[in-house]
C-alpha positions as CSV (number, residue, x, y, z in Angstrom):
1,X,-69.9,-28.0,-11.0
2,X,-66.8,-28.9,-8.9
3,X,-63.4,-26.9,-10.6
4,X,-60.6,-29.2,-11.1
5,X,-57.2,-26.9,-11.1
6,X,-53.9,-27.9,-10.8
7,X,-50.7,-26.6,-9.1
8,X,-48.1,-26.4,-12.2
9,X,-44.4,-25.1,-10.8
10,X,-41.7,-25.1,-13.7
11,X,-38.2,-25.4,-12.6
12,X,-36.5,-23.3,-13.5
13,X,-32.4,-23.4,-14.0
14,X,-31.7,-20.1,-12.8
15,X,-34.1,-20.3,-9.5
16,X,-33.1,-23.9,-8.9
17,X,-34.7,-26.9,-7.5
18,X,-34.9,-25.4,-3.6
19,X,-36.5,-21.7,-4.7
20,X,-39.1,-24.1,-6.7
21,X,-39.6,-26.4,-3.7
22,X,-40.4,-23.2,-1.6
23,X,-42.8,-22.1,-4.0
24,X,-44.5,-25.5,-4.6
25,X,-45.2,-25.5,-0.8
26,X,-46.5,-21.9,-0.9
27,X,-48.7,-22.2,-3.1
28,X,-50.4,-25.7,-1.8
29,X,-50.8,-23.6,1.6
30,X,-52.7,-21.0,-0.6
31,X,-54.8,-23.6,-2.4
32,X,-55.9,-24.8,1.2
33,X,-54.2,-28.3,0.0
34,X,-52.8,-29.1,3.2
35,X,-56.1,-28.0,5.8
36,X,-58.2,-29.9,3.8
37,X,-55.7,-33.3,4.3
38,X,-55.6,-32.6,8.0
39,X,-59.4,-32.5,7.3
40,X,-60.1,-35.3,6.0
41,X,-57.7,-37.4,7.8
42,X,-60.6,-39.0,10.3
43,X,-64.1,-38.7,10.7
44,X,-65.8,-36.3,13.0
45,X,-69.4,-36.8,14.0
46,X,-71.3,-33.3,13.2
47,X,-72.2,-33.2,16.9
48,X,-68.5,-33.5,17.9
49,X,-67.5,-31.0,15.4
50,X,-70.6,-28.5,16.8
51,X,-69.1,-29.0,20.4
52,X,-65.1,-28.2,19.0
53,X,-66.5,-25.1,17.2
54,X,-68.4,-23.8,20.1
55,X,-65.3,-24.2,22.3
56,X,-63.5,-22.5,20.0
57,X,-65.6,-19.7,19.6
58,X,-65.7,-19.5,23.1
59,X,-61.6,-19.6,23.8
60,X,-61.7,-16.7,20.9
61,X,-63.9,-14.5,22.8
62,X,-62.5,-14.8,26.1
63,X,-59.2,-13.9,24.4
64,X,-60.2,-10.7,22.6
65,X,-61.9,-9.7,26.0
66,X,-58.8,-10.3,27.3
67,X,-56.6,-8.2,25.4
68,X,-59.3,-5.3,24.9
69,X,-59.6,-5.5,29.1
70,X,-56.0,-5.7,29.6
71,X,-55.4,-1.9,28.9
72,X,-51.9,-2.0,27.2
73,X,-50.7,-2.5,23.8
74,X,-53.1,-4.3,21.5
């Protein structure tokens, strides 16, 4: 069962058009609206996407070892 939900922003006089804007834009970031556009925008072969998320977990490593090795502030 897929859940269909909407983002609903009234404008409102007092906050204005710009206030709403900021909202509007907030809340599609929340909803993961705009990550799943840059998703979807071409198609990945599964084996390409296994090698980006192994490099990826690699980079992350090697930067927490990093900072845990480096001795200073965190």
């Amino acid at each position: 069962m897929t859940q269909k939900t909407s983002i609903y922003i009234r404008i409102d006089e007092r906050l204005g058009v710009e206030r709403s804007l900021k909202k509007f834009k907030r809340l599609c970031e929340s909803f993961g609206v705009v990550r799943e556009y840059r998703k979807r925008q071409e198609y990945k072969k599964p084996s390409i996407k296994k090698v980006e998320k192994t490099a990826a977990a690699v980079k992350r490593r090697n930067k927490t070892s990093f900072r845990s090795g480096r001795g200073g502030k965190i």
